[in-house]
C-alpha positions, 0 to 999 in steps of 0.5 A: 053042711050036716052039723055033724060035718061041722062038728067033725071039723071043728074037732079035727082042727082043734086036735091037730098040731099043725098051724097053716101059714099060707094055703094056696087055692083059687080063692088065696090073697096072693098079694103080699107075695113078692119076687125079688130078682137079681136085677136089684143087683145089675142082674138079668133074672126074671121071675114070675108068680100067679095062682096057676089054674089049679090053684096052687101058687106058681113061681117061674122064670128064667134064671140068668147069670148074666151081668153077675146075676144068678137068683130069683126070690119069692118071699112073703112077709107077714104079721109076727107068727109065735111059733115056739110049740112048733118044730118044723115047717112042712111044705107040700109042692111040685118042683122041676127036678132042680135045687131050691132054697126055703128062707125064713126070717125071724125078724123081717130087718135081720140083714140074713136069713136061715136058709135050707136047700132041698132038691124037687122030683118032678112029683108032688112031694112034702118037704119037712124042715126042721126049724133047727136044722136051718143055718143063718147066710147072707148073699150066699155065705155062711154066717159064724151064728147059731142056727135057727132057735127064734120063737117067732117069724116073719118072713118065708122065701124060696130062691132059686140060685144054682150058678147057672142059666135055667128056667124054672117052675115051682108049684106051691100047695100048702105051708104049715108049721108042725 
């Protein structure tokens, strides 16, 4: 690598505004990445999740209503991240055309989460949620609590929950804090 290169990086990184919380790639620890299913409840969804052979971290499955169940999680959870110059998460992925949620937790034994819904395309497409903008739920209800204002967090997830049997496939590039 030229020392220029090096150099050109270095200061790139040092002038952007963004924090990385999870880059998905060939070499990417995934282990800390877990899928909490409905059968926690009685349910019989199953979901998955692996690096696919392109790199990116893949969460797939069935969803099935069946026996009142009806959800598949995947969730991270990590050391503390201070997050108080940040306003929004960007998430760059591929979904299938289905309605997802993106969680987050400021403390991971906060019963709730704050919770933001949004619909994939099919393409590769970057999604950006404002931090503020997320709203606390709990098993599928709206909590009677402020939105999201933490400074710090502790856990990300992504479920899938559309009251309906379905299969399912997200592919998950990039998480950053912006």
């Amino acid at each position: 690598m030229s020392k220029t290169f090096l150099l050109l990086s270095i200061l790139f990184f040092m002038n952007t505004s963004n924090f990385v919380i999870f880059d998905f790639n060939y070499n990417a620890n995934i282990s800390q990445w877990r899928v909490v299913d409905d059968v926690v409840m009685g349910g019989r969804s199953k979901g998955d999740f692996k690096l696919n052979k392109e790199g990116n971290g893949e969460f797939y499955g069935h969803v099935s209503t069946d026996n009142n169940g009806g959800f598949s999680l995947l969730r991270y959870r990590f050391s503390s991240i201070e997050i108080k110059d940040f306003k929004k998460i960007v998430i760059k992925l591929k979904g299938d055309g289905k309605k997802y949620q993106f969680r987050v937790k400021d403390h991971v034994s906060n019963y709730y989460s704050f919770v933001s819904i949004f619909k994939t395309t099919g393409t590769w497409q970057t999604i950006t949620i404002a931090l503020s903008d997320m709203y606390p739920a709990f098993r599928g209800r709206n909590l009677n609590m402020d939105n999201f204002s933490s400074e710090t967090i502790e856990e990300l997830a992504f479920l899938i929950g559309n009251k309906k049997k379905e299969h399912f496939k997200l592919e998950i590039d990039t998480i950053y804090l912006e």
